[in-house]
C-alpha positions as CSV (number, residue, x, y, z in Angstrom):
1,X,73.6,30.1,100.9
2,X,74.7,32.9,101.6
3,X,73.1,35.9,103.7
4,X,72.3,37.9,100.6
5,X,71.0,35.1,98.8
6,X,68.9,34.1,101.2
7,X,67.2,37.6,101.2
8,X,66.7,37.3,97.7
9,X,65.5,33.8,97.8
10,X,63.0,34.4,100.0
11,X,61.9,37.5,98.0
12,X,61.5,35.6,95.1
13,X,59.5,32.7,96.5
14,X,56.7,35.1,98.2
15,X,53.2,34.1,96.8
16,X,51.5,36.4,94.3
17,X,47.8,36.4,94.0
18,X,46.5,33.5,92.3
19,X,45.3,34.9,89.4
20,X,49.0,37.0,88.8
21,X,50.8,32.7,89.3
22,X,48.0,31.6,86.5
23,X,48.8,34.4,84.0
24,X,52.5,33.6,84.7
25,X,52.0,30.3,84.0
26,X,50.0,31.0,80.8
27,X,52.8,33.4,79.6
28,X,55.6,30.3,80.2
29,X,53.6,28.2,78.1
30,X,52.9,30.9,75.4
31,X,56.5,32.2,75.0
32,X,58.5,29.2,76.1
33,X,60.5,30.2,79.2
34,X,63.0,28.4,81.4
35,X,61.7,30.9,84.1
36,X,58.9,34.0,85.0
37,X,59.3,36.9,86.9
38,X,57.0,39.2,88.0
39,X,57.9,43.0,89.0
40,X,57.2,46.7,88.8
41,X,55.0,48.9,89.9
42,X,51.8,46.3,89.9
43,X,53.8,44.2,92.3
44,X,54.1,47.0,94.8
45,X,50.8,47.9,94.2
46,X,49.5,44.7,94.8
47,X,46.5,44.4,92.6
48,X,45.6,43.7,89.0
49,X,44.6,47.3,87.8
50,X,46.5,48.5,84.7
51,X,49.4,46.1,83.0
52,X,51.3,43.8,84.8
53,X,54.9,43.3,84.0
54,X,56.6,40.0,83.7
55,X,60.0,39.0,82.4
56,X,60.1,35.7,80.5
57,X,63.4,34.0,80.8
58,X,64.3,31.1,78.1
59,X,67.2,29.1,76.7
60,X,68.2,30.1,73.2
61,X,68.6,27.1,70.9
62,X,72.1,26.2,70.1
63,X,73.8,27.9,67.5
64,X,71.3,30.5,67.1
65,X,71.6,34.5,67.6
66,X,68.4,36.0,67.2
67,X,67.5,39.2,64.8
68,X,68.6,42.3,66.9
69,X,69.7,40.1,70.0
70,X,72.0,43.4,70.6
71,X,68.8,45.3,71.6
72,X,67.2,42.9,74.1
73,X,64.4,42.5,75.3
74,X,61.8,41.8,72.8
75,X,58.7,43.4,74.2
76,X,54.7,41.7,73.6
77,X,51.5,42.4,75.3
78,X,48.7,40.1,76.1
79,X,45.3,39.8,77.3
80,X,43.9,36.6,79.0
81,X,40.8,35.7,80.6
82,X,41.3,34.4,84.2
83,X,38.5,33.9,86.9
84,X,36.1,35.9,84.0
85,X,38.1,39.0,84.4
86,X,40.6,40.4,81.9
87,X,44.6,40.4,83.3
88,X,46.8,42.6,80.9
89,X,50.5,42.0,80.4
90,X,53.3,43.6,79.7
91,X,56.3,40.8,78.8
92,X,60.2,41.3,78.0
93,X,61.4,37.9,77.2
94,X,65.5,37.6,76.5
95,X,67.4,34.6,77.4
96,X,68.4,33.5,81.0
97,X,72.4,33.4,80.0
98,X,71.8,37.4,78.8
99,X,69.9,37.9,81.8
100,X,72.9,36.3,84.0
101,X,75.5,38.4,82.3
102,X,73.4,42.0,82.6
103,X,72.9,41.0,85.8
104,X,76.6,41.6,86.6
105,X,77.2,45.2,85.5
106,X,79.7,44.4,82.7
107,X,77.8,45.7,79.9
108,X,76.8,49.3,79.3
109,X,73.1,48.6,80.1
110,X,72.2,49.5,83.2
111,X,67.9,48.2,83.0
112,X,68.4,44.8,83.7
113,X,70.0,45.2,87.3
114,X,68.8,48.3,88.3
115,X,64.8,46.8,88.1
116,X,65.7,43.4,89.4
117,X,67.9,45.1,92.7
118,X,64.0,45.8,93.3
119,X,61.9,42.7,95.2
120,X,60.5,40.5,92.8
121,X,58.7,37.5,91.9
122,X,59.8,34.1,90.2
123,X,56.7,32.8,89.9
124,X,57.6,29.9,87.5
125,X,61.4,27.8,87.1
126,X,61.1,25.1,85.0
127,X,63.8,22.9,87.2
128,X,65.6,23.8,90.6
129,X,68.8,24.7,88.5
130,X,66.7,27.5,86.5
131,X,65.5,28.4,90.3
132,X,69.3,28.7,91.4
133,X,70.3,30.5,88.8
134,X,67.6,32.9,88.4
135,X,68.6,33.6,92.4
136,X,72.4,34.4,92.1
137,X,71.2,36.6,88.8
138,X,69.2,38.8,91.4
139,X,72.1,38.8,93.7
140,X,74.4,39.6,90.8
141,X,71.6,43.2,90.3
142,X,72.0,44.2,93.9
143,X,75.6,43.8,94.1
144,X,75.7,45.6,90.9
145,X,73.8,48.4,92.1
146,X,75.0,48.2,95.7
147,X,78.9,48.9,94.0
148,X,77.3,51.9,91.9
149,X,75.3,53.6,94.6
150,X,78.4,53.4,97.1
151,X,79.9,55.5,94.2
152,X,77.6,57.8,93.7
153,X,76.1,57.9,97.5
154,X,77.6,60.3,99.9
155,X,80.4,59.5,101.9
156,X,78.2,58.9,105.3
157,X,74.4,58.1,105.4
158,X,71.6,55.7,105.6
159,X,70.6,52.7,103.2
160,X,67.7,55.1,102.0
161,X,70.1,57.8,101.0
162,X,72.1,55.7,99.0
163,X,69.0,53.6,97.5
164,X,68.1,57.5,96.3
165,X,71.3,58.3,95.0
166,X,71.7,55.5,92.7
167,X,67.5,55.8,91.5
168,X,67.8,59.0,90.7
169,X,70.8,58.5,88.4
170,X,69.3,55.4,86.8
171,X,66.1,56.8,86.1
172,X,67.9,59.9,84.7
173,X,70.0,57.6,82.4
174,X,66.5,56.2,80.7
175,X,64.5,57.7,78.2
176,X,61.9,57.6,80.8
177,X,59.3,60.1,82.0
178,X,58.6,59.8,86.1
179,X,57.2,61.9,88.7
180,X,59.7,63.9,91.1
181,X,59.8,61.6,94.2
182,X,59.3,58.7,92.0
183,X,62.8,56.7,94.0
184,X,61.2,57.7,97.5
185,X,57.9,56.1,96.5
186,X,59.5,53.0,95.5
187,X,61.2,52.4,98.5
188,X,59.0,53.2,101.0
189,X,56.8,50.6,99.3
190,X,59.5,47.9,101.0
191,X,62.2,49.7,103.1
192,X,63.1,46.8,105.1
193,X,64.5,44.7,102.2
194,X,66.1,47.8,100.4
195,X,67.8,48.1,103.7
196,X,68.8,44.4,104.5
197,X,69.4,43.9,100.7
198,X,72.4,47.0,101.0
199,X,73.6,46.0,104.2
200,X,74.3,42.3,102.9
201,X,75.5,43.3,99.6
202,X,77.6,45.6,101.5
203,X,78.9,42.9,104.0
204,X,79.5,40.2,101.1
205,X,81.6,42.7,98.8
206,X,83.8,44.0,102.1
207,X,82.5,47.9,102.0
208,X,80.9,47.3,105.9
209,X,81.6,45.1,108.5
210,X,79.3,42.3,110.0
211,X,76.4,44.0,111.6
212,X,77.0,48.0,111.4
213,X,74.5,50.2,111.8
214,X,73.5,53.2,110.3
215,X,74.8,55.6,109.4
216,X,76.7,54.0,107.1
217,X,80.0,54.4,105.6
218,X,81.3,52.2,102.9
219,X,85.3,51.5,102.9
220,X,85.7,52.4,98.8
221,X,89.0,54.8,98.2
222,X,89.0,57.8,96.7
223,X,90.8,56.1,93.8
224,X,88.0,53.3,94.1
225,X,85.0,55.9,94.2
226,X,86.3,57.5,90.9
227,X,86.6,54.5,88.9
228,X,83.4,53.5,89.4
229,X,81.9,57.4,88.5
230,X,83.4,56.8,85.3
231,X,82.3,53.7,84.9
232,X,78.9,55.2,85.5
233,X,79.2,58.2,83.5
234,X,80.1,55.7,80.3
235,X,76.7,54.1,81.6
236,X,74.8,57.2,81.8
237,X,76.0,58.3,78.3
238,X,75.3,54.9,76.6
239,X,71.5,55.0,78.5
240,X,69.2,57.4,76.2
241,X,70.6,56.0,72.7
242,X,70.5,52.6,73.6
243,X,66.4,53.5,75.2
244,X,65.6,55.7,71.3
245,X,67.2,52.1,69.7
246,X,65.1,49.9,71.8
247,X,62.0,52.1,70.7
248,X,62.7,51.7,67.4
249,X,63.1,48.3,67.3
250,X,60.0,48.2,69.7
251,X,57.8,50.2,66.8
252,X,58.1,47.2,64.3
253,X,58.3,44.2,66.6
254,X,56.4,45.0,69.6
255,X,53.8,42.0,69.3
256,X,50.3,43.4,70.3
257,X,51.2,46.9,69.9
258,X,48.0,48.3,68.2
259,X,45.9,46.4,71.1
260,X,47.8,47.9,73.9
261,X,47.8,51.4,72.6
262,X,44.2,51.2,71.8
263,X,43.2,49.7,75.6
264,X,45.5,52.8,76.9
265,X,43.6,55.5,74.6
266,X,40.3,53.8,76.0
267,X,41.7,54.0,79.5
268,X,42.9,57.4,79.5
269,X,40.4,59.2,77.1
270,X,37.2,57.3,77.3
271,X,36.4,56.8,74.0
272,X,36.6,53.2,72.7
273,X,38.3,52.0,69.0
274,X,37.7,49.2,67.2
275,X,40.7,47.0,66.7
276,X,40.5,46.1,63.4
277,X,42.9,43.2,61.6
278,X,44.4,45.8,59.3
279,X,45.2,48.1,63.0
280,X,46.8,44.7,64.7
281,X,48.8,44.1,61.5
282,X,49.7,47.7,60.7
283,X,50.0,49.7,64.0
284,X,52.3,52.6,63.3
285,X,50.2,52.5,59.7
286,X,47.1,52.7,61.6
287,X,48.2,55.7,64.3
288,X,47.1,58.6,61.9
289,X,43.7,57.1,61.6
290,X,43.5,55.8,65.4
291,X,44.4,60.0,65.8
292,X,41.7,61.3,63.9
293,X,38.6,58.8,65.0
294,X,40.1,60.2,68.8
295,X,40.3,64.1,67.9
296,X,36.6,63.5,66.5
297,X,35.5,62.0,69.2
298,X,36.4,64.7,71.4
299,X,39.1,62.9,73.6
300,X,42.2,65.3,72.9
């Protein structure tokens, strides 16, 4: 195994709290995974407020290609009762051999590896192979995003300046809304492994010697540097169209969709709706109404 693997291994196998391993489990058995990983902002957080988000990892039946398999994940929320308390979930579930090949940076999507270069947690694998696999997949994310941020980093500087350099061009490649500073927060929630996590990605792909200290200064040409800024520029372009089809895809499929936008209206606002069977059936049918019983009740 090798150093970076062994970083990432032992990221992966870190406990989560009890009732975060239950839900996991729950999920597996719901959805029919191969593996579960926890992550995001809940992880860092470490507690139970809000949604939790978990990616559910599963072999595809022979043969098969799934409706819109081109707009991975498929996105469902779920409640679940654990220790009398209700745990909410957030869940992307794709298969493990998609997952592998995102993983390595050949496609123009850039979500998978840039969230799973973060720590995580694989709180279920079905057998040690899933395990293994699911581990070099992770590797595969930081090398991928260890190659792009030497690109896009400055010539000299720390591991943080480059983790910065790279966040602030993924997150500005989403169709995503997040607070200035939002990069910083996440690593400071876990500098040590963003730093040991560059330094051996670094060491494995020959861009630093054994053991150098900061500051750094990857070995990548000129010639190098440029191919991989247009490489991420392709990226960057491909980012907000591909996040608008996702949402669109999300609008008719997103299983649970009326009873997650209702618990966040509740949450934010106050005022409490009634999920009705027509609302879980019909939630972008139901949003005018769901609208109009809010305005009334005074939670604009």
């Amino acid at each position: 195994m090798t150093a970076l693997a062994g970083l990432v291994a032992d990221e992966l196998r870190r406990p989560a709290a009890a009732d975060i391993a239950a839900l996991a489990t729950h999920l597996r058995s719901l959805l029919g995974g191969e593996a579960v990983l926890f992550y995001g902002s809940a992880l860092r957080a470490d507690n139970l407020e809000g949604v939790l988000d978990f990616y559910v990892l599963r072999a595809d039946p022979a043969g098969t290609r799934p409706k819109w398999s081109f707009l991975w994940p498929r996105v469902s929320y779920h409640e679940h009762e654990i220790g009398g308390r209700i745990v909410r979930a957030k869940v992307a579930t794709m298969s493990l051999a998609t997952f592998e090949a995102t993983a390595r940076g050949n496609t123009l999507d850039t979500t998978i590896w840039a969230r799973f270069a973060q720590p995580a947690r694989l709180l279920v694998a079905a057998t040690p192979e899933i395990e293994r696999r699911v581990i070099a997949a992770i590797c595969d994310c930081v090398r991928t995003a260890s190659r792009f941020a030497a690109a896009l980093g400055p010539a000299s500087g720390s591991a943080e300046d480059y983790w910065l350099a790279l966040f602030a061009q993924t997150y500005g490649a989403e169709l995503r809304v997040e607070a200035q500073g939002r990069g910083r927060s996440i690593l400071l929630s876990d500098p040590a492994y963003y730093r040991s996590a560059l330094h051996r990605a670094w060491e494995e792909i020959g861009l630093i010697g054994p053991n150098q200290t900061e500051p750094l200064r990857p070995a990548i040409s000129a010639a190098e540097r440029q191919q991989w800024q247009a490489r991420w520029r392709r990226r960057a372009r491909a980012g907000k169209p591909l996040n608008v089809l996702r949402l669109i895809r999300a609008a008719w499929t997103f299983e649970g969709a009326a009873r997650y936008a209702l618990w966040k209206i509740e949450r934010h606002s106050g005022v409490a709706i009634t999920l009705t069977p027509w609302r879980e059936r019909h939630p972008i049918l139901a949003a005018p109404g769901v609208l109009y019983h809010l305005w009334r009740a005074g939670g604009r």
